[in-house]
Legacy VTK file of the C-alpha trace (Angstrom):
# vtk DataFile Version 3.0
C-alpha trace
ASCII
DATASET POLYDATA
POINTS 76 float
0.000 0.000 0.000
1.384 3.471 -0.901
-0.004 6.965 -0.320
0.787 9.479 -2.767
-0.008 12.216 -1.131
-2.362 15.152 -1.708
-0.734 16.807 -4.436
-0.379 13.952 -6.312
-3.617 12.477 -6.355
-5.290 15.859 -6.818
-2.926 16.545 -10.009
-4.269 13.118 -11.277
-7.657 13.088 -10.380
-9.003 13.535 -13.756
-6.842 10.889 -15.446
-7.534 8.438 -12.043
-11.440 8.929 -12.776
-11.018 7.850 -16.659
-8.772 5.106 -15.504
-5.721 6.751 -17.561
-3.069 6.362 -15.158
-0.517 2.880 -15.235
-1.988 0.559 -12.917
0.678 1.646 -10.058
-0.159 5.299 -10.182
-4.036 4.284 -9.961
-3.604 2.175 -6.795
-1.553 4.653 -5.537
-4.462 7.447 -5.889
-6.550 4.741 -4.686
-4.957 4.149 -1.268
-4.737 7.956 -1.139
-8.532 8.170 -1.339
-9.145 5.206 1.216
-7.671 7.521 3.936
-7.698 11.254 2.904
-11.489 12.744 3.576
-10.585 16.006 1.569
-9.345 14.152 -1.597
-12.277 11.792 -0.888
-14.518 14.334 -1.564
-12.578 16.132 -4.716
-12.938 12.398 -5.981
-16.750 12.622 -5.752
-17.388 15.780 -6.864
-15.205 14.787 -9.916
-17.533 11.507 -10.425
-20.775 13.274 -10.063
-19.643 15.835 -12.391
-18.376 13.124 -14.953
-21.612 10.988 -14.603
-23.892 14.249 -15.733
-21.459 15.495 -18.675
-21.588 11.618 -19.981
-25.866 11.655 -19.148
-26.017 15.361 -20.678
-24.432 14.351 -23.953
-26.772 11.489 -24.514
-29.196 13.800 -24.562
-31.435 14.330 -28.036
-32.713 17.442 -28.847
-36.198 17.552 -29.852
-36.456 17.301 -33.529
-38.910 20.769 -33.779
-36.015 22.784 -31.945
-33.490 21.244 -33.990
-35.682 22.194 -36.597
-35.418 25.954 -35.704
-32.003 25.816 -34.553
-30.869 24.786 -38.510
-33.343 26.635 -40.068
-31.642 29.957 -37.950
-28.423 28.787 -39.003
-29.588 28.639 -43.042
-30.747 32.498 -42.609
-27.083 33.832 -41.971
LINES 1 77
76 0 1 2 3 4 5 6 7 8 9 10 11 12 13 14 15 16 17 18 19 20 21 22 23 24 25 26 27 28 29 30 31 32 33 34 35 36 37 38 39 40 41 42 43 44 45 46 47 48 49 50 51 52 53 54 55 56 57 58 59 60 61 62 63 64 65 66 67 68 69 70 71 72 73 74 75
């Protein structure tokens, strides 16, 4: 078990929550998390934020105000 420390896990953070780190750096962040509250809650904020971009882009517009949307475009 090794703890990387606060700076460390907070510079990776964003690759650690796309799994983009090598698999030592991960468990390191990892172990970091298990015992650091403030990081623990970075980490969260970080998923919750990643869950609603990913549910946001699924998304469809409506077809009538994509409708009006290009048809605004096609008047400039």
């Amino acid at each position: 078990m090794t703890d990387c420390g606060c700076d460390q896990a907070k510079a990776e953070l964003e690759e650690y929550l796309h799994r983009e780190l090598s698999e030592q750096d991960y468990r390191d962040v990892s172990d970091h998390l298990e015992s650091c509250e403030d990081c623990s809650a970075e980490h969260l904020v970080g998923v919750t934020l990643t869950l609603k971009m990913q549910k946001a882009c699924r998304e469809v517009a409506p077809a009538d105000l994509k409708a009006a949307v290009l048809a605004a475009l096609g008047e400039h």
